[in-house]
N, C-alpha and C positions, 0 to 999 in steps of 0.2 A: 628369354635368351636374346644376347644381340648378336648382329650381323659385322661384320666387319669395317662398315661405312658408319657406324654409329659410333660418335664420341664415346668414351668411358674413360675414367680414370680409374685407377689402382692403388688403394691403402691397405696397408698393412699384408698385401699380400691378397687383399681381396678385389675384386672389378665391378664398377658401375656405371651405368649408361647415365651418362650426365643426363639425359632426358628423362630418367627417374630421377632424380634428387630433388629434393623440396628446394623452393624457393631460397630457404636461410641457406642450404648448403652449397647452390650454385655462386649463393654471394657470396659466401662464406671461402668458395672454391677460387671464385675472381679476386678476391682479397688475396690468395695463396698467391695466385698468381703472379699479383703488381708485387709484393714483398719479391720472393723469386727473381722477377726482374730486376729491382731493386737490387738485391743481394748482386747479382751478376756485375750491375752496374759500379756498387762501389768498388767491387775484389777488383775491378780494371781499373779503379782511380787507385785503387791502395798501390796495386804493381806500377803504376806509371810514377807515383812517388816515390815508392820504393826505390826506381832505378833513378829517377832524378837525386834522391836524397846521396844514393851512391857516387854518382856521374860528379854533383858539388863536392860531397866529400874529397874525391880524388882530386878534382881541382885546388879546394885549398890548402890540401897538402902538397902538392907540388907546388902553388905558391910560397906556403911556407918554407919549401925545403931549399928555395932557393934566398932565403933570405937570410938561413941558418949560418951559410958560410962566413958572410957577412959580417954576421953578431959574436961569431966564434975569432974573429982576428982584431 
């Protein structure tokens, strides 16, 4: 049984005292880990493009839409 101050993760619905886990699965755990981070890292690069891709867009349509009168006379 652990105590409260003891690391544990949680799969599937089960809990274990990271100080039990063998060796492969603590690596195994820090691998989850760095991916996770990762993950986090790009979903914040994705939305910062996201809103750039948006932000340009609008810009070069209101570029073009001032050029439209233009081409129309």
């Amino acid at each position: 049984m652990t105590d409260e101050t003891t690391p544990t993760i949680t799969l599937d619905g089960a809990s274990y005292a990271v100080s039990d886990l063998t060796q492969t699965a603590r690596d195994t755990l820090q691998s989850l880990q760095f991916v996770e981070a990762k993950l986090r890292q790009l979903q914040g690069e994705l939305a910062v493009s996201q809103t750039a891709h948006v932000v340009y867009a609008r810009g070069l349509k209101a570029e073009l839409e001032l050029l439209a009168p233009a081409e129309s006379s």
